[in-house]
N, C-alpha and C positions, 0 to 999 in steps of 0.2 A: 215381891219387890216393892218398893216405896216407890212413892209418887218423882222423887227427886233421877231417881235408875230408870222410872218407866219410860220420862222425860227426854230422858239423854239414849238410851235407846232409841227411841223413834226417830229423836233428830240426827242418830250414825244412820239409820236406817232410809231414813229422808235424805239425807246426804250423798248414800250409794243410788239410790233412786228415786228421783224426784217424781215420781208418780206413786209413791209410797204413802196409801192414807191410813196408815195402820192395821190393828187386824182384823179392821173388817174387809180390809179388799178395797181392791180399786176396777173393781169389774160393774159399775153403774148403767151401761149403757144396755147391757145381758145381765140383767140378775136373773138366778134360777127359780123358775116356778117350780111348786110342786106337780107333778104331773097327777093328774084328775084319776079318781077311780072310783070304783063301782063294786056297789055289794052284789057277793054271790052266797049263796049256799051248797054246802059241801055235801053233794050225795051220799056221803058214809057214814060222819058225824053231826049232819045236819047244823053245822055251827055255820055264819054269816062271815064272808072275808071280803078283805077287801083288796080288787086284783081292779091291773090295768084293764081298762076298755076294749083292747083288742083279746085277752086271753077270755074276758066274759061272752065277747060275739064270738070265738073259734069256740068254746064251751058252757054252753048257756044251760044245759040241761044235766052235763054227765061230769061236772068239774068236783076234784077230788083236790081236799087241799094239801098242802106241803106234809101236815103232822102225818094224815091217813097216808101219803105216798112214800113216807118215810115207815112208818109203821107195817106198811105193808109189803116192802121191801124185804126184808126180814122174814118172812114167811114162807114157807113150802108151797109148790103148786097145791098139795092137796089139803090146805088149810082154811078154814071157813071163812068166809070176807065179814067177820063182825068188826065192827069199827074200834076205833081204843078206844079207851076209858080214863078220863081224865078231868 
C-alpha cells in the first residue's frame, strides 16, 4: 500500500475507535513479556532446550525433549530406546 492508503486507513480506523493507535496495539499498560526459561538437557539426544521453569523443576534429571517424544512414539514396545539421528 502507499503511504497516501496507509493514511487514510488508519484515520477509518481511528475513526471507528478512537483508542485505535495502529498496528501496534493499544494494549500499553500490559505489554507481553516473554516468559523466562531455562536450559535443560534431553536424556536421549543430549541436545540443550529451552523449556519453562516449572516443566525443568517437575524434570530436572529424566526430561525427554519434543523431537525424542515424537520420535519415540512411533515405536514398538520392543524397540531399542536409541535416540534419533539428526
Amino acid at each position: 500500500m502507499s503511504r497516501r492508503k496507509d493514511r487514510e486507513r488508519f484515520m477509518a480506523l481511528k475513526g471507528q475507535n478512537s483508542r485505535y493507535r495502529g498496528f501496534r496495539g493499544y494494549y500499553e499498560d500490559n505489554p507481553l513479556q516473554p516468559e523466562p526459561l531455562q536450559a535443560v538437557t534431553c536424556t536421549l539426544c543430549g541436545r540443550r532446550r529451552n523449556v519453562s521453569p516449572e516443566v525443568a523443576q517437575a524434570q530436572p534429571e529424566g526430561y525427554v525433549c519434543l523431537s525424542c517424544r515424537e520420535a519415540t512414539d512411533g515405536e514398538e514396545p520392543g524397540d531399542s530406546g536409541t535416540p534419533p539421528t539428526g
